[in-house]
C-alpha positions as CSV (number, residue, x, y, z in Angstrom):
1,X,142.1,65.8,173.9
2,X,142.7,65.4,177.7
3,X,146.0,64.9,179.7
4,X,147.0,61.7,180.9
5,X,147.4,62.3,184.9
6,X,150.3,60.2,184.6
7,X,151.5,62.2,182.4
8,X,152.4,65.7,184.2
9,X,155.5,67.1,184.7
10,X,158.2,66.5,187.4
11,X,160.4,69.0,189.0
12,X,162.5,68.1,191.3
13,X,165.4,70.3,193.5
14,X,169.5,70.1,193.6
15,X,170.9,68.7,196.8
16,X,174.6,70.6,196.4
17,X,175.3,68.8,199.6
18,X,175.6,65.2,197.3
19,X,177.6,66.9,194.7
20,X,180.4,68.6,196.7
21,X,178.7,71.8,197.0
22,X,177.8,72.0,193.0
23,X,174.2,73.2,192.4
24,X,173.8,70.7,189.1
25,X,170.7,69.8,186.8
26,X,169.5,67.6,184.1
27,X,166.9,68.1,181.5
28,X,165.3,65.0,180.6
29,X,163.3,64.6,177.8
30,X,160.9,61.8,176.6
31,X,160.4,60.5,173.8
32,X,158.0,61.0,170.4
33,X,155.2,59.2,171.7
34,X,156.4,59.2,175.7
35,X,155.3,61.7,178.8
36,X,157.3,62.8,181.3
37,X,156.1,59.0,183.0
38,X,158.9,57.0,181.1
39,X,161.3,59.3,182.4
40,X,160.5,59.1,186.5
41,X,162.7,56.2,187.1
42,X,165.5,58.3,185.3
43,X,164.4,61.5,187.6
44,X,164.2,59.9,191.1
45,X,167.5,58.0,190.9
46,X,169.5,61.2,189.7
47,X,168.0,63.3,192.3
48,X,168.8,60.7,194.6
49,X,172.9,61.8,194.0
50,X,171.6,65.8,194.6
51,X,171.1,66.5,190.7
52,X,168.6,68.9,190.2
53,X,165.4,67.4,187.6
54,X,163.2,68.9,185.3
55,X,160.8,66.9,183.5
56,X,158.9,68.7,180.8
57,X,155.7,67.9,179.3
58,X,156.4,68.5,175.6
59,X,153.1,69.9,173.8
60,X,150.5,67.5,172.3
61,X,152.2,64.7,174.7
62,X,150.7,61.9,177.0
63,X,147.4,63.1,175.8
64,X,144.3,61.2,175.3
65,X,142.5,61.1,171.9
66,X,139.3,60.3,170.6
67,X,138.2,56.6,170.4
């Protein structure tokens, strides 16, 4: 099986500056047959308000099989 490039994970850092001087994060997690892909809209709008992101790819995830 290969990974999906679309598929990798997402990391991205806490603005404390947006949150009143809070360093906060957020876990998301996708679902049983979703990558970390589904979950970028979620990601980019929370880091928008200075929330740190992490956006995991679980194992055996937004792979490719055999055809």
């Amino acid at each position: 099986m290969t990974v999906n490039p679309l598929a990798t994970p997402l990391s991205l850092p806490a603005r404390p500056e947006l949150t009143g001087g809070r360093p906060l994060g957020v876990l998301l997690l996708h679902g049983f047959s979703g990558s970390p892909a589904s979950m970028k809209p979620w990601a980019h709008a929370l880091a928008e308000r200075g929330y740190a992101v992490e956006v995991p790819l679980l194992p055996g995830h937004g792979t490719a099989g055999r055809t």
